[in-house]
TINULO-784770 format. One line per 4 residues: number of its first residue (from 0); their letters; for each residue x, z, y of C-alpha. Coordinates in nm, 3 decimals, padded with zeros to 5 digits. Layout:
TINULO-784770
NUM) A) X/Z/Y  ... $
This chain:
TINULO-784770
0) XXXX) 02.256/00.854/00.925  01.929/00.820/01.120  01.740/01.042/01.342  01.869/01.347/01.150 $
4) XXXX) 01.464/01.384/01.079  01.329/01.503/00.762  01.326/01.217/00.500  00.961/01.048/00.353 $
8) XXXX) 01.067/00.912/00.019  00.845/00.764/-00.273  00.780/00.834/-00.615  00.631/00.696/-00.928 $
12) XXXX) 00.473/00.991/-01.064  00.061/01.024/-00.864  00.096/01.359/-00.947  00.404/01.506/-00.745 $
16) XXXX) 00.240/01.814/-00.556  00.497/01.714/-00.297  00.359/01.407/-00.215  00.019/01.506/-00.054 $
20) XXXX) -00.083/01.414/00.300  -00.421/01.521/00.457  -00.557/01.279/00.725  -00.624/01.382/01.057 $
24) XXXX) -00.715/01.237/01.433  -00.503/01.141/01.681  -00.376/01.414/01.874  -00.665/01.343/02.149 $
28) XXXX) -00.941/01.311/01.960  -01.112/01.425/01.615  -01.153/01.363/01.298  -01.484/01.537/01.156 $
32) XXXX) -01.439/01.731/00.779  -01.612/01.461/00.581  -01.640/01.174/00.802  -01.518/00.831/00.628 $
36) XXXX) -01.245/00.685/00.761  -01.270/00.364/00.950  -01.055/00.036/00.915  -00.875/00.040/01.261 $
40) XXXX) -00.941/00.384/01.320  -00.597/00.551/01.459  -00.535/00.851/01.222  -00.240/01.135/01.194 $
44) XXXX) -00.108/01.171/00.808  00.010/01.520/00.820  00.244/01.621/00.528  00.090/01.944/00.310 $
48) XXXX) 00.350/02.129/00.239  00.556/02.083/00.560  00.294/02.050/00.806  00.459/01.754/00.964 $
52) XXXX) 00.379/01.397/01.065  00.442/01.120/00.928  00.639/00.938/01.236  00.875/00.649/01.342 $
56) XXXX) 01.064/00.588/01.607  01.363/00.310/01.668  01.608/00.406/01.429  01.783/00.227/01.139 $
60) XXXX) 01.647/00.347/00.776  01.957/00.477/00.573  01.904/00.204/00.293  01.757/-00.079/00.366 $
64) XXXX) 01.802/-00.100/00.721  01.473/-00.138/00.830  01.319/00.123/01.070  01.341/00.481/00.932 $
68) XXXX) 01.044/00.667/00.885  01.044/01.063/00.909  00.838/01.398/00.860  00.833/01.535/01.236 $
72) XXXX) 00.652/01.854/01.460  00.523/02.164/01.329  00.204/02.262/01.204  00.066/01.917/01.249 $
76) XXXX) 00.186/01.953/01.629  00.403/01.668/01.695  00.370/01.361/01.959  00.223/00.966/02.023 $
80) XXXX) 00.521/00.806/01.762  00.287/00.987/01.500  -00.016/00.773/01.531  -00.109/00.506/01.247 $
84) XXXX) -00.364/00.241/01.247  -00.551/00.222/00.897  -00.556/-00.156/00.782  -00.832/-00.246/00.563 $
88) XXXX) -01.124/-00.463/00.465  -01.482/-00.434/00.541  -01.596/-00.089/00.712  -01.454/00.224/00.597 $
92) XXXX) -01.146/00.283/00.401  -01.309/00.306/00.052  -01.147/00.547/-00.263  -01.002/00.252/-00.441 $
96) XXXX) -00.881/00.035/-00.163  -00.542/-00.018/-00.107  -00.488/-00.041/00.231  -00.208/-00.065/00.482 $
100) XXXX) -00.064/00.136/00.812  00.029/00.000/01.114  00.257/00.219/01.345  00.063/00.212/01.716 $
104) XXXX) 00.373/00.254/01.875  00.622/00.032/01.732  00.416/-00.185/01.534  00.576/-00.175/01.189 $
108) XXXX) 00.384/-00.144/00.868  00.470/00.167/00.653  00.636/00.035/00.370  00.838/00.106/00.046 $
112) XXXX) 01.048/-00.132/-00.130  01.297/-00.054/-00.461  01.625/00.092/-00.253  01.688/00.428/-00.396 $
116) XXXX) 01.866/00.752/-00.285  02.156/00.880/-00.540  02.249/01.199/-00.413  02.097/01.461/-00.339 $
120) XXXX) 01.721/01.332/-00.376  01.859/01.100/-00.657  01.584/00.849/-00.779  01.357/00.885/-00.487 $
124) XXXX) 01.247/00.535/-00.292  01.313/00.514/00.074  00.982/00.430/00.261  01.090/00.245/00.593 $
128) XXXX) 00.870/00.070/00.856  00.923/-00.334/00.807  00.788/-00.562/01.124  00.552/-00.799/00.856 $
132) XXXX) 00.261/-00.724/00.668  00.376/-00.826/00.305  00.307/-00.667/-00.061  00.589/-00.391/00.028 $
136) XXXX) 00.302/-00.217/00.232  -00.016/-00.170/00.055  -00.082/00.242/-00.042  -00.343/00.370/-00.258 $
140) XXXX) -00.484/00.702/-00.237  -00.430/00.822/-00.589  -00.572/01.161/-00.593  -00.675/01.442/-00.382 $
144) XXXX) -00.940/01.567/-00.197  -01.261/01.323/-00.105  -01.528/01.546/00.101  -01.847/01.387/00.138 $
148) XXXX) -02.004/01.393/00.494  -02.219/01.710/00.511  -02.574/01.673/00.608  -02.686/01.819/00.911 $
152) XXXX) -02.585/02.113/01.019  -02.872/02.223/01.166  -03.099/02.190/00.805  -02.839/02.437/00.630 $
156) XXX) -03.031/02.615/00.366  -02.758/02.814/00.180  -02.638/03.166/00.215 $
C-alpha cells in the first residue's frame, strides 16, 4: 500500500551499516564539509547506500496509518517534499542531543513508534510522519562521521 516508494524502517541495533544517512543542504543552497548544523536550519538526510532522500508526501503509512515516509530521487537528486527542519535546543545540533525533524512541506515530525513489519522485512519498525511533537520523535545520532570545521583555507600548511 502507499506511494509504492522505497520503505524507511527502524532498528534497534546503532550499528546496522544500512541505517546511515549523511546530512546535506537543501537543494538550493549548501551545506559546507564541517560546518555545524544549526537548530532550524532546513537540511536534506540523504540515505548512504541508496543515495536517496528521506521524503514524505500525503500518503497513508502501511501500519500505523499515519503519513508514510519514503527513500526517494537518485543520487541525492530528488525534489522540495525532501526538506527537513532540524528541531533542537540552544544553537547548533550538538553530538549527544536528541533532536527532532519537522517536514517543511507537510509539517509532520519524523517519527517511529512500536508497529512492526512481518514479512518480508520482518522485525523492522515503520517510521511514519505523525502531525504532534511527542516522545515518538526524538532521534539521536548514534555513530558516524563528525568533521570538525576546517580552518581557513587560505592558511593550509600541509602537502
Amino acid at each position: 500500500t502507499g506511494s509504492g516508494q522505497q520503505s524507511v524502517t527502524g532498528v534497534e541495533a546503532s550499528d546496522d551499516a544500512n541505517s546511515y544517512w549523511r546530512i546535506r543542504g537543501k537543494s538550493d543552497g549548501g551545506c559546507q564539509r564541517g560546518t555545524p548544523v544549526k537548530c532550524g536550519q532546513a537540511i536534506r538526510l540523504t540515505h548512504v547506500n541508496t543515495g536517496k532522500n528521506l521524503h514524505t508526501h500525503h500518503f497513508p503509512s502501511p501500519l500505523s496509518n499515519n503519513q508514510e515516509v519514503s527513500a526517494f530521487g537518485d543520487d541525492g537528486e530528488g525534489d522540495d517534499l525532501d526538506i527537513w527542519i532540524v528541531q533542537c535546543s540552544g544553537t547548533y545540533w550538538e553530538r549527544e542531543d536528541a533532536v527532532r525533524f519537522k517536514h517543511v512541506g507537510t509539517e509532520v515530525f519524523l517519527s517511529i513508534t512500536g508497529e512492526q513489519y512481518g514479512h518480508p522485512i520482518r522485525g523492522q519498525r515503520e517510521v511514519h510522519g505523525m502531525p504532534a511533537a511527542n516522545h515518538h520523535n526524538y532521534w539521536k545520532a548514534m555513530e558516524g562521521v563528525f568533521i570538525k570545521p576546517s580552518m581557513d583555507p587560505a592558511k593550509h600548511d600541509e602537502l
